[in-house]
Every structure is written in C-alpha cells, then in structure tokens.
BADODREN-619325 format. One record per residue (C-alpha): residue in three letters; z, x, y. Coordinates in steps of 0.02 Angstrom, whole numbers, plus 50000, padded with zeros to 5 digits. Example, Ala and Ser with C-alpha at 12.3 -4.5 7.8 and 13.67 -1.06 7.14 Angstrom:
BEGIN
<pt code="ALA" pz="50390" px="50615" py="49775"/>
<pt code="SER" pz="50357" px="50684" py="49947"/>
***
This chain:
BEGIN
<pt code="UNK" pz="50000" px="50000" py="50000"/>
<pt code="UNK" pz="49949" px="50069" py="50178"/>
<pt code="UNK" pz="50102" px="50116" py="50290"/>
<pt code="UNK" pz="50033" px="50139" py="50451"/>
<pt code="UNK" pz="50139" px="50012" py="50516"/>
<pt code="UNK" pz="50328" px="49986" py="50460"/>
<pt code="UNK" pz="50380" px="49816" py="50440"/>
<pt code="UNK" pz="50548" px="49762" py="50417"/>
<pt code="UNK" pz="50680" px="49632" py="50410"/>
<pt code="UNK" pz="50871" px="49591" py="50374"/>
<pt code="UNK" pz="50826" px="49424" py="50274"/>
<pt code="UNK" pz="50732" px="49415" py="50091"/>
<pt code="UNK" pz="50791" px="49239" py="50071"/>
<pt code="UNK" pz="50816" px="49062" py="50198"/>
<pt code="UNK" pz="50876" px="48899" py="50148"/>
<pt code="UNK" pz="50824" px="48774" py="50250"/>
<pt code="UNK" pz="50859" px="48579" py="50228"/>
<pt code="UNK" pz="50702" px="48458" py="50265"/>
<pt code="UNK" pz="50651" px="48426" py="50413"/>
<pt code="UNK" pz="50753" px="48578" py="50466"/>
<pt code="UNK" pz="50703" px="48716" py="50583"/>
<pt code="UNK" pz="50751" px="48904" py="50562"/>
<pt code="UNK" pz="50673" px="49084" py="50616"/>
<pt code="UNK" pz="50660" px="49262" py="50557"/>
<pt code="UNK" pz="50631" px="49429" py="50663"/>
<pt code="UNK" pz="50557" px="49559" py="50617"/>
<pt code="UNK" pz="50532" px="49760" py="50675"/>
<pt code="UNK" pz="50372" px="49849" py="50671"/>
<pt code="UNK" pz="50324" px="50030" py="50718"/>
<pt code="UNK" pz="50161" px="50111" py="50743"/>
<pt code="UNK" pz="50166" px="50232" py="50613"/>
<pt code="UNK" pz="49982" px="50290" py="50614"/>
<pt code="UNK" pz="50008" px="50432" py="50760"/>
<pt code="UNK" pz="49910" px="50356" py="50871"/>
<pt code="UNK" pz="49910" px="50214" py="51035"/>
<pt code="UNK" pz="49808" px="50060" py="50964"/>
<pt code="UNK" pz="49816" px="49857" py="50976"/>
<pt code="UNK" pz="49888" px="49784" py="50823"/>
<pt code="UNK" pz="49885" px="49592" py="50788"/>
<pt code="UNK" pz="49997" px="49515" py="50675"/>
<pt code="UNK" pz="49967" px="49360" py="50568"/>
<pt code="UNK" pz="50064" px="49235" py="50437"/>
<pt code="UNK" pz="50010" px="49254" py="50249"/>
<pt code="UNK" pz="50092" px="49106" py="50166"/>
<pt code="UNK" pz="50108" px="49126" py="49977"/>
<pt code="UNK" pz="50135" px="49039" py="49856"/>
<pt code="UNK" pz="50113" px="48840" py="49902"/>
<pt code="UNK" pz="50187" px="48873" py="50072"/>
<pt code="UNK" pz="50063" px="48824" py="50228"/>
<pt code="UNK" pz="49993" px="48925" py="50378"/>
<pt code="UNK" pz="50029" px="48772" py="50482"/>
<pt code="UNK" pz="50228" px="48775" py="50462"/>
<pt code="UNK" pz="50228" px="48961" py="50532"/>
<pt code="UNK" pz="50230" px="49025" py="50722"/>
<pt code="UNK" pz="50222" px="49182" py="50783"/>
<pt code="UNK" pz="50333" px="49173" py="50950"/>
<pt code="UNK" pz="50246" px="49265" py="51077"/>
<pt code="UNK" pz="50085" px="49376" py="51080"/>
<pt code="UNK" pz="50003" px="49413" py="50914"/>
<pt code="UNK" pz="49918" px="49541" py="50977"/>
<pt code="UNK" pz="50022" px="49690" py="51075"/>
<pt code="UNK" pz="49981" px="49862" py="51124"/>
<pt code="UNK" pz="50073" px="50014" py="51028"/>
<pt code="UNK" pz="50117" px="50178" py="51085"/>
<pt code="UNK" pz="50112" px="50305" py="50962"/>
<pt code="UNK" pz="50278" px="50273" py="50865"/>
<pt code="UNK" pz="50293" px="50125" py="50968"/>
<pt code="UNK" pz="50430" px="49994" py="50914"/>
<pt code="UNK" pz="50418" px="49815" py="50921"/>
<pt code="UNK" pz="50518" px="49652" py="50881"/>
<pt code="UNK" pz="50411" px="49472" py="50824"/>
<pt code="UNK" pz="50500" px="49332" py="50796"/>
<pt code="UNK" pz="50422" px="49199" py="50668"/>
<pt code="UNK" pz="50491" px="49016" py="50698"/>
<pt code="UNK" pz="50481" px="48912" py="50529"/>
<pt code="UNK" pz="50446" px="48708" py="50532"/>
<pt code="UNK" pz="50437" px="48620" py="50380"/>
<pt code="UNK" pz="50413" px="48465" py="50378"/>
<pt code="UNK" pz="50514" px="48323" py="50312"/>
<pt code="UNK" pz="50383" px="48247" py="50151"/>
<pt code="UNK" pz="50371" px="48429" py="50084"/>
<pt code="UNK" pz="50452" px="48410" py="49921"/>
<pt code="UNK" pz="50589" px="48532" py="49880"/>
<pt code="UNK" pz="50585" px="48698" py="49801"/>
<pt code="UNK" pz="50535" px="48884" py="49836"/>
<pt code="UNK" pz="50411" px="48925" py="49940"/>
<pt code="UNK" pz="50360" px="49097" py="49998"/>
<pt code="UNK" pz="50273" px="49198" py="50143"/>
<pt code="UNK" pz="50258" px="49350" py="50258"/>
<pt code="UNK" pz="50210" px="49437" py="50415"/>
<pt code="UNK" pz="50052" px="49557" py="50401"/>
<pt code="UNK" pz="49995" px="49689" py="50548"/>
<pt code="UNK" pz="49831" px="49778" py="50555"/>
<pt code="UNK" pz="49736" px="49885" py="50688"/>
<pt code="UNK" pz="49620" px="49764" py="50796"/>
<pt code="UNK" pz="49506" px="49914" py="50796"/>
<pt code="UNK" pz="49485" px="49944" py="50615"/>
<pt code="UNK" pz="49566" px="49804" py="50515"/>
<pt code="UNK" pz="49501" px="49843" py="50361"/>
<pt code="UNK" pz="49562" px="50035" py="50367"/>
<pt code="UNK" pz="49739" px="50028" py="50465"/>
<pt code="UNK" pz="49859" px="49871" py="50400"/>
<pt code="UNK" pz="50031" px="49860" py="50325"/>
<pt code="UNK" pz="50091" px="49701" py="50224"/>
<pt code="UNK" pz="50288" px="49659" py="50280"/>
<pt code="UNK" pz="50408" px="49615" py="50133"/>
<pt code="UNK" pz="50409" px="49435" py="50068"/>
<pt code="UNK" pz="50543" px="49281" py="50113"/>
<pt code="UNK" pz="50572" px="49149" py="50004"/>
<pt code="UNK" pz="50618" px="48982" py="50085"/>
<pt code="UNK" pz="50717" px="48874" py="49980"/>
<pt code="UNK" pz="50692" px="48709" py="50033"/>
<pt code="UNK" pz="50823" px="48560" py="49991"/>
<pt code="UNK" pz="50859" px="48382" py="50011"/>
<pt code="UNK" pz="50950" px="48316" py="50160"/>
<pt code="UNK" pz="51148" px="48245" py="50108"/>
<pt code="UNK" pz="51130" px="48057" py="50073"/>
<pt code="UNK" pz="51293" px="47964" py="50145"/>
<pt code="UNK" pz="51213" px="47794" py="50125"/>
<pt code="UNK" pz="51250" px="47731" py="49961"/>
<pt code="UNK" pz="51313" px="47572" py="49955"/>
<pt code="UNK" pz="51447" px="47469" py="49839"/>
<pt code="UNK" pz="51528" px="47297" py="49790"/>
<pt code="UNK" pz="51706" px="47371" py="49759"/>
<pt code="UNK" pz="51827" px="47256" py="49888"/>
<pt code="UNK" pz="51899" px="47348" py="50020"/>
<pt code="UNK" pz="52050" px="47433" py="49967"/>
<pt code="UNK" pz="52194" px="47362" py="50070"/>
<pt code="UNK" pz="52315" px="47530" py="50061"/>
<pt code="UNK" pz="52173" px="47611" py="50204"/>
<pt code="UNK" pz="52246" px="47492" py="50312"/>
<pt code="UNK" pz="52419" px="47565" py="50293"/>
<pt code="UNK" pz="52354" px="47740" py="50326"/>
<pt code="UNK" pz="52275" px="47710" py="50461"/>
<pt code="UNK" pz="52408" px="47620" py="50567"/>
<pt code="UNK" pz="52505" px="47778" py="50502"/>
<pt code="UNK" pz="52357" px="47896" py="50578"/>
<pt code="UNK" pz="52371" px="47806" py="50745"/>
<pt code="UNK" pz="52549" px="47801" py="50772"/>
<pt code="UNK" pz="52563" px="47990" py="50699"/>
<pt code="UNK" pz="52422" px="48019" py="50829"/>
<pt code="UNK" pz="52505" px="47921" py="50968"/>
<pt code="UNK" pz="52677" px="48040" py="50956"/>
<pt code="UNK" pz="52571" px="48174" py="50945"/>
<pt code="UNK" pz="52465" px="48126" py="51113"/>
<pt code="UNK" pz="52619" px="48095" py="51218"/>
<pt code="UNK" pz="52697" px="48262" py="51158"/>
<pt code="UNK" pz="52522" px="48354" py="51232"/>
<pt code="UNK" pz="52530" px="48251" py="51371"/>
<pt code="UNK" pz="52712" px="48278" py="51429"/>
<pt code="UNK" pz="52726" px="48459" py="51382"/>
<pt code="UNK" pz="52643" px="48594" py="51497"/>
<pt code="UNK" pz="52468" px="48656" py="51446"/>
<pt code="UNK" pz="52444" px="48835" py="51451"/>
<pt code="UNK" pz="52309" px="48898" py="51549"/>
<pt code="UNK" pz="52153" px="48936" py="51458"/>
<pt code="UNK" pz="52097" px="49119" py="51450"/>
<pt code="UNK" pz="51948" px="49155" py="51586"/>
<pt code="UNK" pz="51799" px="49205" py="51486"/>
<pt code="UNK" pz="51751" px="49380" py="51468"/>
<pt code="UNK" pz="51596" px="49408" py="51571"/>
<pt code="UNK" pz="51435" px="49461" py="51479"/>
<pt code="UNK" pz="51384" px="49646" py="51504"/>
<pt code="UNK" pz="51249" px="49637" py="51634"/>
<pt code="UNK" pz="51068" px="49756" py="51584"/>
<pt code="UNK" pz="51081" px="49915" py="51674"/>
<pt code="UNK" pz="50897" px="49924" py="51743"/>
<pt code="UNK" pz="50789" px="50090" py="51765"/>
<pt code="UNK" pz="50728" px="50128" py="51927"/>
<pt code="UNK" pz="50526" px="50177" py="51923"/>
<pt code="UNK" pz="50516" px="50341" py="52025"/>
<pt code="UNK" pz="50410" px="50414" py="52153"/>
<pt code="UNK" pz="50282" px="50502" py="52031"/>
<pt code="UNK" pz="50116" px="50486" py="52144"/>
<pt code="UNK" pz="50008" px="50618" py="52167"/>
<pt code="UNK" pz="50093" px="50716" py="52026"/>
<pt code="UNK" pz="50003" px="50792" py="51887"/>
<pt code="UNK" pz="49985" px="50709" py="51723"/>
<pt code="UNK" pz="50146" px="50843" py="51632"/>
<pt code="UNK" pz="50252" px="50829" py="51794"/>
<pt code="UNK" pz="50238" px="50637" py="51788"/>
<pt code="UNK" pz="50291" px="50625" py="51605"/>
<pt code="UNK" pz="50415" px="50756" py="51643"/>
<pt code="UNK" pz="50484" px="50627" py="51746"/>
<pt code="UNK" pz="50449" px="50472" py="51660"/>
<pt code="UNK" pz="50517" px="50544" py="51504"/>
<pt code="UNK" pz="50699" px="50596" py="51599"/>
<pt code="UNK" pz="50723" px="50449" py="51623"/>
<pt code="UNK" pz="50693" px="50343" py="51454"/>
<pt code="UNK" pz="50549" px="50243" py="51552"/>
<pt code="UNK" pz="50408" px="50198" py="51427"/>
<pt code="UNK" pz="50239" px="50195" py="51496"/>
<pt code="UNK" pz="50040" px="50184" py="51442"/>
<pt code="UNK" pz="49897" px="50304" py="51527"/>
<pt code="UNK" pz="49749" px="50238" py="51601"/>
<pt code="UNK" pz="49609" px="50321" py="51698"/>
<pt code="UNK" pz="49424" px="50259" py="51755"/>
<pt code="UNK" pz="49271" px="50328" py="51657"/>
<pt code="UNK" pz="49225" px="50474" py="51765"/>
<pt code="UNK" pz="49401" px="50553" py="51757"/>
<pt code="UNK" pz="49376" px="50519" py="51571"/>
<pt code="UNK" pz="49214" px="50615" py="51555"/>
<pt code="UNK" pz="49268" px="50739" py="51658"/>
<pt code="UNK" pz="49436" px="50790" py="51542"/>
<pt code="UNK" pz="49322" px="50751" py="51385"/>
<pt code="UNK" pz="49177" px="50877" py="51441"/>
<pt code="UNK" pz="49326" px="50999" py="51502"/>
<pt code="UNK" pz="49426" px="51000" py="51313"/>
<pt code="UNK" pz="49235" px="51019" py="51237"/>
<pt code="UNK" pz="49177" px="51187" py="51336"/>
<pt code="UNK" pz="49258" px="51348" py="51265"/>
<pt code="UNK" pz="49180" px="51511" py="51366"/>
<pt code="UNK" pz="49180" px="51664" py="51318"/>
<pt code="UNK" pz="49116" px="51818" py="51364"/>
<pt code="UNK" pz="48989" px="51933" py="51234"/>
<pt code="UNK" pz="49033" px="52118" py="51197"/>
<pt code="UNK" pz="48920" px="52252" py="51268"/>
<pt code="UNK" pz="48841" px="52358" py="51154"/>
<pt code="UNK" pz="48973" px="52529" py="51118"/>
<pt code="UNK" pz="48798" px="52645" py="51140"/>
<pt code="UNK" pz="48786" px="52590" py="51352"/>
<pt code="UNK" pz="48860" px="52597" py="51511"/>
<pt code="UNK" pz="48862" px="52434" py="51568"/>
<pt code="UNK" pz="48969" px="52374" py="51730"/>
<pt code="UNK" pz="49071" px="52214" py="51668"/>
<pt code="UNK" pz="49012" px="52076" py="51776"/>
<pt code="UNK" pz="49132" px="51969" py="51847"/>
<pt code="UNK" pz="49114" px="51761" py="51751"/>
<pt code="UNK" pz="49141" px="51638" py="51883"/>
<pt code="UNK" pz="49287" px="51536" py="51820"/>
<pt code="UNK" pz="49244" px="51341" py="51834"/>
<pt code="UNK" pz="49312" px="51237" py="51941"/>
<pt code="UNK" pz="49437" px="51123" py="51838"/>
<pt code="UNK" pz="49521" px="50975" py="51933"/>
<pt code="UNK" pz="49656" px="50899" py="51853"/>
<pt code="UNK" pz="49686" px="50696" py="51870"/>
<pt code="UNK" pz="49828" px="50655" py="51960"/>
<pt code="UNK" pz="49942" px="50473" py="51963"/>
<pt code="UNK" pz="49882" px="50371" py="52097"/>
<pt code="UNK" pz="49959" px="50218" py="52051"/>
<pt code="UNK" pz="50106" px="50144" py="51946"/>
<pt code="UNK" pz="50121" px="49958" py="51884"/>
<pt code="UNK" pz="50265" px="49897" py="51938"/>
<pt code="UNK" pz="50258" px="49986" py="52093"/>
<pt code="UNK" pz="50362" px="50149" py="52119"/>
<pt code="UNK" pz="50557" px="50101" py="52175"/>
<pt code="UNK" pz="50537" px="49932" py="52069"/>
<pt code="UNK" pz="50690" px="49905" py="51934"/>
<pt code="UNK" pz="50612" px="49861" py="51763"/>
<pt code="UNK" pz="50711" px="49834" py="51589"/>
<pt code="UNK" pz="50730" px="49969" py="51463"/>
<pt code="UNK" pz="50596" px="49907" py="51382"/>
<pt code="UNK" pz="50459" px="49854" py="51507"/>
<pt code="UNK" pz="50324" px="49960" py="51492"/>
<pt code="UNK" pz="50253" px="50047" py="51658"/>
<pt code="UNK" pz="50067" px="50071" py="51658"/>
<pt code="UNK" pz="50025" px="50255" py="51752"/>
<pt code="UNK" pz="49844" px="50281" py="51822"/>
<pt code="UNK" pz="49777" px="50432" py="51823"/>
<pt code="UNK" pz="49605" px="50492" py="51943"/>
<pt code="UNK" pz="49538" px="50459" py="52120"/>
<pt code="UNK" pz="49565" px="50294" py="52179"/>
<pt code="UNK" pz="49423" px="50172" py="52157"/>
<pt code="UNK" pz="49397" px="49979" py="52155"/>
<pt code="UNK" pz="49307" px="49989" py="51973"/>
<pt code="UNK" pz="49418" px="49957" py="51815"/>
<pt code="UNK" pz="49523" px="50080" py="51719"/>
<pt code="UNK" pz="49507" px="50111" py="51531"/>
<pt code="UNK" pz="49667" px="50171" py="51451"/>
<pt code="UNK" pz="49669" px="50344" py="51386"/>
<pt code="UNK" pz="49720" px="50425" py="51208"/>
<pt code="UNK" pz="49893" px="50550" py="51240"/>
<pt code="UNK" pz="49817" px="50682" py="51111"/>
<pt code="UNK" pz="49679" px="50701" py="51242"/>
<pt code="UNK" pz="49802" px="50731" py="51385"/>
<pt code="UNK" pz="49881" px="50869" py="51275"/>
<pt code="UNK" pz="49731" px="50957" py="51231"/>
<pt code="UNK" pz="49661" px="50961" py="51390"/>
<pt code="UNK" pz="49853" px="51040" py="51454"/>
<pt code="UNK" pz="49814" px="51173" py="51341"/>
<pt code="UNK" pz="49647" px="51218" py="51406"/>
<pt code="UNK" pz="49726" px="51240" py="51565"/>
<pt code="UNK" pz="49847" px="51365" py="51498"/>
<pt code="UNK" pz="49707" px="51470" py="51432"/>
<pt code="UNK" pz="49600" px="51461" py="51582"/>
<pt code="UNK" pz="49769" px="51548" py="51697"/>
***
C-alpha cells in the first residue's frame, strides 16, 4: 500500500443509534517530500452509502512538504437503514497524479442499532401502592425544598476562563531575500507557501540549469588566462505577504510570500527544492 500520505485516527469502531448523528477526525501528512494539492474522498465499504458521509470543509487542500492536516467526516444515517455493521473510510491522493501518489486511511465500522422502545402498552390495573409513594415523594420533596430554601446557598464558583490563542505577529520581511525571509518566517513558527510570476520562475530555472566552467590550456603554451565575465544573477526578493505584514494570524494560518518584481499578472506558486538549489548556485558563483 502507497504511504505518501499518513492517515490516521483514534476510533476503529462507532455505535450509532438510528437516526443518530456522530463524526470522526482524522490526521493526514504529506509524506511524499514534496508541496502538492491532495483531495480527499469517502470509500464506503461494505453496504454502507457515499450519501450518509461528509467531508466538513475543503476536500481539496494544499500541502507543504510534511504538511499536517486535520478532516473531520460527519456521519448521517438515516432512520429506515436496518441495523447492523457497516463499514467505510477516508482516502487521499495527489490531484496531480492520482493514480501514482494515494494512501488508503484505516477502516471504521459503524454499528448501527435500534432506537429504545418505551411505548409498550398493557391491561394490568393500575397498582394502587404508586399512589402511596408518590404522596411520600412529594412530601419527602416538600421538607426537602423548604430546607434549600431557608438555609443559605453558597455561592457558586466563577468559571475558570478559557485560555485565549496566543496569535503570531507576521513580520516586516519585504524586500528581503528568499533565505533571510525564511530565516525569519521560520523563527517564528509562521507557516507559509512561495509564489512567484513566470518570468522570476524562468529566470531561477535557467539560473539552477547553467553550470560554467572554464577549459584547461594546453601544458605545451603560454597562454594569458583571460578573465570570464561572471553573469549577472538577480535574486527574487518578497514583495508582498498575504495577510499583510504586522497582521496577527493563528498558529496555523498559512501566510502566502511572493517572491519577484511587482506586476499586475498572476503568480504561480513555486517548488521549495528549487529555492534551495538555486541558494546553492549562489554559493558557488561567490
């Protein structure tokens, strides 16, 4: 079985009375090495149906490389479904290549029963001694009232206020280069996706591709090295951030960082490995 995506969950088993609902979560990580889209879909097995399954939230997400993510599946069956076990689970494959990168999550079984009948009816006479108790009940009850009522309540306990999020401050990272912006990013436990427009992109991609290098001269001549003109090698720099710099996300909002010259056309997002690469070109140009 593939594992380029890790799927797991803390239940293997629900029990679920008709016309019940319940939910399970699940945890997936991008385990292929790579930044991709990933849908996930229901597989019922097993006489369950598609139709009593939904996936709360997106389907489809974006993953960073190692990326973690949480879906939660909310379960509906309805209440002519006859009782039993019933099975299903949550599969995730690459939107790029479905065929090649997919992981099948473990399997839940729901075990489906019938609702408690309290309606059964009978010709037995009513039996008189209920009578007794309950006048017994009431008058217990009534002591028991004006005892509450004349004594003193002790006040009730304030509740304990919830621990608030502590939010993350996005930082001034504009017209940094692409390490001194992670640098930054990464300090701070902010996670964030790369984009750039498709010149920048060319421009890194034809940059990783060229390797110079200079031929020997032949050991029987003179020759006078001739100086190599190094290239001219601009690096991208951030020139935006989404949310805006100084904005207060949650740990685990994702901040998109564009990289390049500014321009109104649209930005394609860009493959980390590439960024690396191209950071060690630079070193061996210096």
């Amino acid at each position: 079985m593939a594992r380029d995506f890790a799927i797991t969950t803390v239940k293997s088993q629900i029990e679920l009375i008709k016309g019940k609902k319940s939910s399970v979560s699940y945890t997936v990580t991008n385990s292929t090495g790579n930044q991709l889209t990933a849908r996930a879909r229901i597989s019922p097995l097993e006489g369950a149906d598609e139709s009593w399954f939904t996936i709360e939230g997106e389907s489809e997400r974006e993953f960073a490389e190692n990326d973690t993510q949480q879906y939660s599946v909310s379960i509906n069956i309805p209440a002519e479904i006859k009782s039993g076990s019933y099975k299903f689970k949550l599969d995730v494959f690459s939107v790029e290549n479905p065929d090649e990168i997919f992981s099948e999550g473990p399997v839940i079984e729901i075990l489906i029963s019938e609702a408690p009948n309290g309606d059964d009816n009978n010709d037995k006479p009513f039996p008189l001694w209920i009578i007794a108790v309950i006048a017994a009940v009431i008058l217990i009850g009534s002591g028991i009232i004006w005892y509450v009522v004349s004594s003193k309540p002790e006040p009730k306990p304030e509740p304990e206020p919830k621990p608030e999020v502590v939010k993350i401050e996005i930082p001034n990272i504009i017209g940094k280069k692409y390490e001194q912006a992670f640098e930054i990013l990464n300090s701070k436990g902010i996670k964030y996706q790369v984009f750039t427009n498709e010149k920048t992109k060319k421009s890194i991609e034809k940059i990783t591709a060229t390797r110079t290098a200079t031929p020997a001269a032949p050991t029987n001549l003179m020759v006078r090295p001739t100086p190599v003109p190094r290239p001219v090698v601009v690096f991208p720099v951030v020139v935006d951030t989404d949310p805006k710099r100084g904005t207060k996300i949650d740990p685990d909002h994702i901040v998109k960082v564009y990289f390049g010259e500014k321009t109104s056309g649209p930005y394609i997002q860009m493959n980390k490995n590439l960024l690396i690469n191209l950071d060690t070109v630079h070193k061996l140009q210096e």
